[in-house]
N, C-alpha and C positions, 0 to 999 in steps of 0.2 A: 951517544951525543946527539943523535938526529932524533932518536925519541924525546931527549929532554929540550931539541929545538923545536919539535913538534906539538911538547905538548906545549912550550910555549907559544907557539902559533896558533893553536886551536884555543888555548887559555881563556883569551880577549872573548872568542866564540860561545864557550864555554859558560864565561862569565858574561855573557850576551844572552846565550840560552834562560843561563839561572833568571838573569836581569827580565830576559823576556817571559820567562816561566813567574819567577815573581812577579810582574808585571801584571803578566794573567791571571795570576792567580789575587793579585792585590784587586787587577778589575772585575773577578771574579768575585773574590767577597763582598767589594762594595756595591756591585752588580746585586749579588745576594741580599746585603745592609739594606739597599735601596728599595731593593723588591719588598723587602722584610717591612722594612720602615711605611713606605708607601702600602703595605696591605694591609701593616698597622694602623697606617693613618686613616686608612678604607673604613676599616674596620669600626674605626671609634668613629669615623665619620660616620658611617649608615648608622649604629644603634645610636649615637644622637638623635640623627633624624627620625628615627621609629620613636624615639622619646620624646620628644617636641609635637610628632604625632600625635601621641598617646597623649600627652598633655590637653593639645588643642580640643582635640578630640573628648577627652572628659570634661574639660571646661563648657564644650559647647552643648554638653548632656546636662550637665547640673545648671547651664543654664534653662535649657530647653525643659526639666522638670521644675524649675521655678516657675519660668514661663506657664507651664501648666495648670499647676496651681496656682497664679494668679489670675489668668484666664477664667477658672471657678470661680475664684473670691469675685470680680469684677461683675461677673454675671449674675451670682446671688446678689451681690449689694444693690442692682439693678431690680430685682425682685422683689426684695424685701425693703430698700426705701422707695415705698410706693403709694403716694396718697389711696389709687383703688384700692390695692391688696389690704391696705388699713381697712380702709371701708368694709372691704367685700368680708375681712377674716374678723373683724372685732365688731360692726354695727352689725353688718347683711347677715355673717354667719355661713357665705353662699360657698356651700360644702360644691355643687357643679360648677361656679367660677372657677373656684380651685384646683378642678380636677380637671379642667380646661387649660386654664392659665399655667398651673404646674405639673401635674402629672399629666394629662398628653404633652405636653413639651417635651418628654422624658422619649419618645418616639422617634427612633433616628436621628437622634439631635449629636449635633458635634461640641457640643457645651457642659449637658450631662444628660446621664442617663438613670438618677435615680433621682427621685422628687418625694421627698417624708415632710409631713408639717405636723409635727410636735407639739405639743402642750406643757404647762410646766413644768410637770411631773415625767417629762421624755415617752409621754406616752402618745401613741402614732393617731393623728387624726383621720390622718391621708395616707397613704404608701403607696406608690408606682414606681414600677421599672420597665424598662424599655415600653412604656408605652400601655403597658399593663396593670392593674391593681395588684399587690404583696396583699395575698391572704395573710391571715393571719396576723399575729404580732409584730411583724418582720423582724422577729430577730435575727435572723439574718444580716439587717443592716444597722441595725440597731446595738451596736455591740458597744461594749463597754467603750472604748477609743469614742465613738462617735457621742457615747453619753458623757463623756469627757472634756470633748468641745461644747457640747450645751451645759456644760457646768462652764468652764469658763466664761460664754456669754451671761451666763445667768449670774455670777458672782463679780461680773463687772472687771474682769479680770484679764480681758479681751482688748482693753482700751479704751480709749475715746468713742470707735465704732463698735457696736455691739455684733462681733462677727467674727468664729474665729475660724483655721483652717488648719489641714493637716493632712497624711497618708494613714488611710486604715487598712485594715483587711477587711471584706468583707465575702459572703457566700458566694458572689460575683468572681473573689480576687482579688487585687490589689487595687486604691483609687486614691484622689484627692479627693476629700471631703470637707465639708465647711456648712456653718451652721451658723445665721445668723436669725436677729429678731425683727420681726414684723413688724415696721412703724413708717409712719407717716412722713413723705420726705422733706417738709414743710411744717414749719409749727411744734409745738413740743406733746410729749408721748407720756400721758398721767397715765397708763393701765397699770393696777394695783399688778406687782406679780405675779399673782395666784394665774390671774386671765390673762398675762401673759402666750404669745402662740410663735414658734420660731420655725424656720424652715431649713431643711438640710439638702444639699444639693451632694451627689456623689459621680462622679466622673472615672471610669474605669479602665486602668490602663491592661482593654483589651486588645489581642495581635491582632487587627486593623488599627488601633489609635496608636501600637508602639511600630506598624508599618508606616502612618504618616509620618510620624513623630523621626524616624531612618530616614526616608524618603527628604522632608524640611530640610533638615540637618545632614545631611548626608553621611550618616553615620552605616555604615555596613554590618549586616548582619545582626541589628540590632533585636534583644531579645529581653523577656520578664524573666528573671532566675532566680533559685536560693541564694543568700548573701553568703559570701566567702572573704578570702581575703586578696585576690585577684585584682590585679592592677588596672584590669583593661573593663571595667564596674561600676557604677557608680549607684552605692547603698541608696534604699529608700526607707527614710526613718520616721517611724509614726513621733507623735508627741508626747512620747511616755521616753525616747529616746531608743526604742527600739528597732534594728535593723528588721525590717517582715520585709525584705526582698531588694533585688538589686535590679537595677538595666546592664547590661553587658553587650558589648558590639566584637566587630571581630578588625583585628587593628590590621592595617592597608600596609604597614611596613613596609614605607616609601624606599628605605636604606636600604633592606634586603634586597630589594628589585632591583635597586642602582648597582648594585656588588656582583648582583648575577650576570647582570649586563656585561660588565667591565673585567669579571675574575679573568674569562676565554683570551681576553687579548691583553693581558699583561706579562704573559709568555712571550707575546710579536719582540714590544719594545716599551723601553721606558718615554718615549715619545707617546703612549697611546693614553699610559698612565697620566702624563701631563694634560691630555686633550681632556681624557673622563673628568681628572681636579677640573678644569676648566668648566668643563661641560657639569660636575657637579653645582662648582660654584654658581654657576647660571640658573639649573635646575632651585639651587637653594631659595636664589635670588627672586625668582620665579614663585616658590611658594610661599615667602614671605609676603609678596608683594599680594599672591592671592590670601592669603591669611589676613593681611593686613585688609582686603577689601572685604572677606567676610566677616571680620571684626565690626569693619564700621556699617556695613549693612548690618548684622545684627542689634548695635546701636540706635541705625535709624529704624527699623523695625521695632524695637522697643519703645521709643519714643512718637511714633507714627500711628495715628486714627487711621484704621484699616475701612471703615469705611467714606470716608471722606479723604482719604490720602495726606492730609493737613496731621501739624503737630500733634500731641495728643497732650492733654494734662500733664504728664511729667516732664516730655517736650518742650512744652510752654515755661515750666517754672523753671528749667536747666535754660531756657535762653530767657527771661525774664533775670535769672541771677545774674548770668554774664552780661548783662547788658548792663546792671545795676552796677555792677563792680567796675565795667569800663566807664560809667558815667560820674563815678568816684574820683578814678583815677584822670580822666580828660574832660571834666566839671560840666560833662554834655547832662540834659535833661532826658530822664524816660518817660512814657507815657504810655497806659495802660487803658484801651478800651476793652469794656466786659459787654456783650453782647447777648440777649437772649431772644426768639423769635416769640413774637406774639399770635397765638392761637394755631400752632403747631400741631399741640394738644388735639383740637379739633381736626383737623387734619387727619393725623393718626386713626381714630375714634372714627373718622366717618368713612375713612378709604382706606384705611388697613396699615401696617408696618411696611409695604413692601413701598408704597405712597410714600410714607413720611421720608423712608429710608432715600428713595429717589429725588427728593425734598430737597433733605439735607446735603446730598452732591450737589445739587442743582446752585443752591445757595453756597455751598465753601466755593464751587467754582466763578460764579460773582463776585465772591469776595475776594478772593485772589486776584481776578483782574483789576479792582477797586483798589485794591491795596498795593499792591505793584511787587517789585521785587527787596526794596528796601525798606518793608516793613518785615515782620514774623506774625506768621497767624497760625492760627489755632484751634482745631474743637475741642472744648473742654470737655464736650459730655454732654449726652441729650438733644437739646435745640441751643447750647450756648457756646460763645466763638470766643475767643481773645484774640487781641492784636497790640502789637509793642510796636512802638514808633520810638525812634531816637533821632538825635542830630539837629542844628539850629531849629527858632522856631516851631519845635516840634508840639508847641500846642496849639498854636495857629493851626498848623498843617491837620492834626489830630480832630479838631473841630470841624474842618472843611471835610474830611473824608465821614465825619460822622454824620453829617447834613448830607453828604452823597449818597451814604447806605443807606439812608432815610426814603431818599430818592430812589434807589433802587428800589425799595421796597411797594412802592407805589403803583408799580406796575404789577399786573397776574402771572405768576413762573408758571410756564405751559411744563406741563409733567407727561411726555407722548400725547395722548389725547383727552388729556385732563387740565384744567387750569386751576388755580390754588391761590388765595391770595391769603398773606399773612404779612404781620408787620414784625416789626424790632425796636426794642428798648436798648439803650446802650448809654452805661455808666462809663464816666473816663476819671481816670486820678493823675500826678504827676508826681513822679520823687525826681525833685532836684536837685541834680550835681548827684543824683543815684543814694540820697538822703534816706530814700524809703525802702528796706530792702522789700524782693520780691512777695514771699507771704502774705505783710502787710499791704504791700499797694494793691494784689489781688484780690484782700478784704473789703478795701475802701474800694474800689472800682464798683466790686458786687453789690454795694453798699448805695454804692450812688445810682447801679442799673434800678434796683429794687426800688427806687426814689423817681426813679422816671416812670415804673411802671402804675404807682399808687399816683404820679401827678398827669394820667391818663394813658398813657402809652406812646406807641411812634413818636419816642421825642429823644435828645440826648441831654446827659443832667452832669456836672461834673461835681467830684466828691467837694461836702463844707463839713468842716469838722461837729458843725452843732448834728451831721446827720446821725454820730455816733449815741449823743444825748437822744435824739428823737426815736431811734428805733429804739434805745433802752427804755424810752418812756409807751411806744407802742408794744414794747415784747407785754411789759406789765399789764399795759389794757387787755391785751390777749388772755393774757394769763386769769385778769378778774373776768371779762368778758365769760371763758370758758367755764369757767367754777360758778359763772353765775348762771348760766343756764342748765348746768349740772344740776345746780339747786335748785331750778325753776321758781329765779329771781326777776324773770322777764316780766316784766308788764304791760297789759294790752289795754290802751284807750285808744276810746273811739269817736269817729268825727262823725258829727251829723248828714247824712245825704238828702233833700229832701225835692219834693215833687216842684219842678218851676210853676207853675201853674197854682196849686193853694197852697205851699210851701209847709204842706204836712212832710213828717219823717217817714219816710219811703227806707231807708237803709243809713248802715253805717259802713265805716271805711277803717280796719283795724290796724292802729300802728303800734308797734317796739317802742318802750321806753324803759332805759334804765338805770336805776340809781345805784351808782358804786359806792359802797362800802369808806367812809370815810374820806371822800372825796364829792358826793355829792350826786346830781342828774349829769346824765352822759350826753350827748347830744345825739341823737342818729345820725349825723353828717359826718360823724366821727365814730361811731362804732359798727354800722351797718358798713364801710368799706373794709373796716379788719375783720368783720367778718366774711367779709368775700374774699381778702387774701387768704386770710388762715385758713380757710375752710369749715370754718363754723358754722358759715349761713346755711346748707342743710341743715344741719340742727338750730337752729336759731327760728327759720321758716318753720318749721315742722311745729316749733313749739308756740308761734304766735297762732298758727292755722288752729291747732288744737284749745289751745284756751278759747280764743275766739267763738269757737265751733260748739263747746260748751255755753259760753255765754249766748248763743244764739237761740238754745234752748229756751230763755225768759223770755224771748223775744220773738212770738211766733210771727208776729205779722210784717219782721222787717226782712230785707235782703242783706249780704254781708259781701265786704268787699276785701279783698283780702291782696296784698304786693306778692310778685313772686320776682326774686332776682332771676338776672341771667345765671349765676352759680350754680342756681336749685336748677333750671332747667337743662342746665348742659347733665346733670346727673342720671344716667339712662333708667333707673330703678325711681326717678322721681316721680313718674304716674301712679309707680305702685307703692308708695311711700303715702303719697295723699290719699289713694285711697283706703290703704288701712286707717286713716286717721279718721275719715267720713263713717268708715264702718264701726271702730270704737264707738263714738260721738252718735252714730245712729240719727245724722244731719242728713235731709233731702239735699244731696248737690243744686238741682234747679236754683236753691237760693242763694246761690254763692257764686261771684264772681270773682274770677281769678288777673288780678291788674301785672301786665307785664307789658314792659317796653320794647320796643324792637330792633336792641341793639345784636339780640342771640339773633332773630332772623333773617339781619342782614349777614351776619356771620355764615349761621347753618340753615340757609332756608328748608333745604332737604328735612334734616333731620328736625326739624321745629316744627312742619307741617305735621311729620307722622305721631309726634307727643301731642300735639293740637287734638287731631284727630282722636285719640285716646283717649285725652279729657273730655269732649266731647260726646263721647259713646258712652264714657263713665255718669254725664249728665251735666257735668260741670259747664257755666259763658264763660271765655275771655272777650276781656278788655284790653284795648291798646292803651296805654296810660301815656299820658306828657306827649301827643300829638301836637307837633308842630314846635318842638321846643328842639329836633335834629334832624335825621336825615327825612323821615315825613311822607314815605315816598307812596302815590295813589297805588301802582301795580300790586306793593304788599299788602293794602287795604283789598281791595282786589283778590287778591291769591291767598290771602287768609280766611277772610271772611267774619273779620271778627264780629261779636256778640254785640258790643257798644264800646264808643271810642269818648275819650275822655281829652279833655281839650286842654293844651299844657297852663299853667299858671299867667306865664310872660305873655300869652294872646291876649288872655283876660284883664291883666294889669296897662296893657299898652289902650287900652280903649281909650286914656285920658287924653290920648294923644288927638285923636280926631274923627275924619270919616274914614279915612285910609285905612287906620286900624279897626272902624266898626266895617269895614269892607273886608278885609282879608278875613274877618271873625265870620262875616255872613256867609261868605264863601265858601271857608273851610265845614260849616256846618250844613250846606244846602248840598257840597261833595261826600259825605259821608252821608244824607238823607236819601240820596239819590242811589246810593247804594245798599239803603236800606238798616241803615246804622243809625241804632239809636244814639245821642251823643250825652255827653255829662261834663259839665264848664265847673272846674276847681279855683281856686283863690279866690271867690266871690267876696268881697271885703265893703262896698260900698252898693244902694240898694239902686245906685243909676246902673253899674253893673249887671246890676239883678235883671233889671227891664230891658236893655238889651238884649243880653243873651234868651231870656225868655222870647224876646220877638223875635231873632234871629233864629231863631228853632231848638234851641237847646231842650228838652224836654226834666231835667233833673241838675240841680244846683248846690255844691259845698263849697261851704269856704267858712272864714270867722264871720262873717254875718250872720251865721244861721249857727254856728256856733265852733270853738276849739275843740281837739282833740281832747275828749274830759270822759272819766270815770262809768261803769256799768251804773252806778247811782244817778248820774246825772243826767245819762239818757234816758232812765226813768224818769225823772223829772221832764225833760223836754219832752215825753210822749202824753204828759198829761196838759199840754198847752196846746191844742191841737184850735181851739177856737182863735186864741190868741194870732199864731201866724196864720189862718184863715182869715183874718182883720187884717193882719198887714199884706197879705196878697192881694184884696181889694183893695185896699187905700196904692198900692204901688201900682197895679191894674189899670186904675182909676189916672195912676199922676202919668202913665206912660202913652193910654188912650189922649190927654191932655197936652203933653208935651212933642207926644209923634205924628198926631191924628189919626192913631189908629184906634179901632174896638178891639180891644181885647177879651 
């Protein structure tokens, strides 16, 4: 009885024990569950996170080998659309340009390191690597891949631009390589195939460029390897689709590291477990956040001119679209200034890349202050800028800043201890209510700059749609222009020069005329400027000088006077250009004066003096031509020295006007005597003309009185009238002693 009151006594106990053993054991399992759970949850939470690594992490490789390769493509396209490199590889031939220009390039360079220039046939003109010449055939670099891309250029195959790219292999190793063709960046490109010459650029992804390339991108342990099929990789695939090698890094496994941390103290308590979640979720939040900012760093990097820190071309057209689209939708206007520096070019040419390059900062950072924060600006490329303006008003405003840059430009940009002065052209368009999408308003903008530069320069022009008509109707002149001197359809008349004094023919004065093809006489006011855009006028000059030079042969006893543009002279192989012509021609230089204006040497006086000097040594006079018709200035009379100065049209036509203008005329002629310069008075048209400038000291006299621009036949004729204007030299002799009281 007391044992069964006991055990009912201890029963409740009993079943307290079991209650609290189960209890135990209930908080023991789900102690367990939870541990379980949570180190499951651990678990799948860190390989996420090494996955999301691995993700970012190959994303930011296949960008970064994009990257790569376009970095090549950009730099070739820079090479190869190049007015010089035309020149140098299809007129000059100049095998040491090249080997200058392209293969020492190839020397330490962080761009490439292999420079081949091709012929149509894929066969190597040039070959350099790292700075050295490739004996032999370089087949080595030359492999079927790379004659692969010069088929695709060569069959048109390549696109719009003639340039294609890709990953080869070569005896180097693995690289991006790209091949494009040699043409003119301006103007259009007739070379028959055959003469065709393309250039290949090879960039080698050697372990210093895959240690930048880590380093950039912070990809660890990044490496060149066999292709496999390894996650942590990213293939590099030639253009035939073949895998010839992979990049592979070594993955950081953010999640492992977190696990390791936290495994030691999830023994303590489930309280520590809750802190790590916590502290994970931070950690996450954390790299997201940085992720997210090397996201959009890598974006603006992409879109960002590295060396002017400003938008870059794709920059430009990604906020030219969005602005278009918001000007759509909230009916705001856009506006689109296209910007190019005027005589950059020079710049470059006379103080180096490293000048220009300081240049161009010099100028984005004016324009940034000019522009403010509520426009977008931009380096397109080269010496040109874009700028988008939106919001009311916004072509008023667009004008006013374009008239400001103008002003900026007025002033000399001191460059350390150098000063530079250059101007800018600057086309502007408008799409309203964002009417015009970006592409097109970029056209028309470039459209209207190129409009400002042919209506003189330093001015701003805004697009009119007849400009689309006029440049269709100048491409064409271009186009017969070219083919006409192709065929040496030029023709050269000549204008009488004759002696003031018995107004016998002393010389002539050779100008360009030419008759197009079903259209009729050209005017030179109209084709002599397209051919200073396009770049004709070397060949254009080259080929009046020559005829002329020939015609001078019949003509033992006169002088030849011959125009040289500012074009021809900025061209550094122009000394040695004319002289091969005098040497064909087997012409005494002494007899030949060379007439140039002095717009190049107020530009480049430096570099104008040392081609002066050259001609000069070669035997050749210059003439200043159209004195007093610009800047006029005594010190370059002065600092030149020239041979004889020719006195512009508009001093000789303003004579009618009184004494003022027979004063400025006497003046101008007794200032150039005194310096010991002969002078020559152009547009002589009436014979009271004649008698002034004779008495004012002019010593030689053309113009239509003494006769037009007319034919080798006709100046034969005017040489057998020698008595004839010996009669009207005395008779006008005679009316001038008469009318001035002077003996003449």
């Amino acid at each position: 009885m007391r044992l069964l009151a006991l055990d009912k006594r201890l029963r409740p106990f009993a079943t307290r024990r079991v209650a609290v053993a189960g209890l135990l054991l209930v908080l023991a399992l789900m102690a367990v569950m939870v541990a379980l759970i949570v180190l499951s949850a651990l678990d799948r939470v860190a390989t996420y996170a090494n996955y999301l690594d691995e993700n970012r992490s190959r994303e930011t490789l296949v960008g970064a080998v994009e990257t790569f390769e376009y970095q090549l493509g950009s730099t070739l396209l820079d090479y190869t659309a190049w007015d010089d490199a035309a020149d140098m590889v299809y007129v000059g031939k100049d095998m040491p340009w090249m080997v200058s220009n392209f293969g020492d390039m190839t020397y330490d360079s962080d761009l490439f390191d292999v420079a081949i220039v091709l012929d149509d046939g894929g066969r190597p003109l040039m070959a350099y690597s790292d700075g050295q010449p490739v004996e032999g055939a370089a087949s080595g670099y030359i492999t079927p891949a790379l004659l692969g891309l010069l088929e695709q250029v060569r069959s048109g195959k390549s696109g719009p631009v003639p340039q294609a790219l890709g990953f080869i292999r070569t005896q180097k190793g693995i690289g991006a390589a790209g091949v494009a063709l040699i043409r003119p960046k301006s103007g259009t490109f007739d070379r028959p195939p055959a003469e065709r010459v393309y250039l290949a650029f090879i960039r080698h992804l050697s372990p210093p460029t895959v240690k930048r390339i880590s380093d950039a991108y912070v990809l660890r342990g990044l490496a060149l390897v066999p292709p496999s099929s390894s996650s942590t990789e990213v293939p590099i695939i030639a253009p035939t689709g073949e895998e010839i090698a992979a990049l592979a890094w070594t993955p950081r496994a953010p999640g492992d590291q977190s696990r390791e941390q936290v495994e030691s103290l999830m023994t303590a308590a489930l309280v520590i477990v809750a802190v790590y979640c916590l502290l994970l979720v931070i950690i996450g939040n954390s790299e997201m956040r940085r992720l997210r900012a090397d996201e959009a760093n890598a974006i603006k990097l992409a879109q960002s001119d590295r060396l002017s820190g400003l938008l870059n071309r794709a920059g430009l057209h990604q906020l030219l679209e969005a602005e278009v689209r918001r000007g759509r939708q909230t009916g705001e206007d856009v506006v689109l200034l296209y910007l190019d520096l005027d005589g950059f070019k020079e710049v470059n040419d006379a103080y180096g890349h490293a000048t220009g390059d300081r240049l161009i900062r010099a100028v984005a950072a004016g324009l940034t202050v000019l522009v403010g924060k509520e426009a977008g600006l931009a380096r397109i490329g080269g010496d040109e800028f874009g700028i988008v303006l939106t919001g009311p008003d916004v072509l008023d405003r667009a004008l006013d800043l374009a008239s400001a840059i103008l002003s900026f430009f007025d002033v000399p940009l001191a460059l350390g201890d150098r000063s530079v002065v250059v101007g800018c052209s600057i086309g502007l368009c408008i799409s309203e209510r964002g009417s015009v999408d970006g592409a097109e308003l970029t056209r028309r903008a470039d459209m209207a700059m190129y409009s400002s530069k042919d209506g003189g320069r330093g001015r701003w022009t805004v697009y009119d749609p007849k400009m689309d008509e006029e440049r269709e109707t100048r491409n064409l002149l271009e186009l017969d222009l070219r083919a006409a001197i192709g065929r040496d359809e030029i023709e050269v008349v000549y204008q009488p020069v004759v002696d003031a004094k018995t107004f016998s023919l002393v010389g002539v004065e050779a100008l360009a005329r030419w008759t197009r093809p079903g259209f009729g006489p050209v005017s030179p006011d109209v084709f002599i400027p397209i051919a200073e855009t396009s770049g004709l006028i070397d060949q254009l000059g080259l080929c009046v000088l020559h005829r002329s030079l020939e015609q001078l042969k019949a003509w033992p006893s006169l002088k030849l006077s011959v125009n040289v543009s500012p074009g021809q002279f900025r061209d550094p192989d122009f000394v040695d250009h004319v002289a091969a012509v005098f040497e064909e021609t087997e012409i005494d230089p002494s007899r030949v004066v060379l007439e140039m204006t002095e717009t190049y040497f107020i530009q480049s006086p430096d570099r104008a003096r040392q081609a002066l000097d050259r001609l000069r040594k070669f035997g050749l006079r210059i003439a200043l031509d159209d004195f007093g018709a610009g800047f006029s200035s005594v010190g370059y009379l002065r600092q030149f020295g020239f041979d004889r100065m020719k006195i512009d049209r508009s001093l000789v036509q303003a004579l009618e006007r009184g004494h003022r203008a027979v004063e400025m005329l006497q003046a101008t002629v007794a200032l150039a005597r005194s310096l010991g310069i002969p002078v020559t008075a152009e547009g002589v048209e009436t014979e009271q003309q004649a008698v002034i400038l004779r008495l004012a000291g002019c010593d030689q006299l053309q113009g239509y009185l003494f006769g037009r621009p007319q034919s080798p036949a006709d100046i034969d004729a005017f040489m057998l009238r020698p008595m004839e204007l010996r009669a009207k030299a005395a008779e006008l002799a005679f009316a001038a002693s008469r009318d001035h009281g002077v003996l003449v």
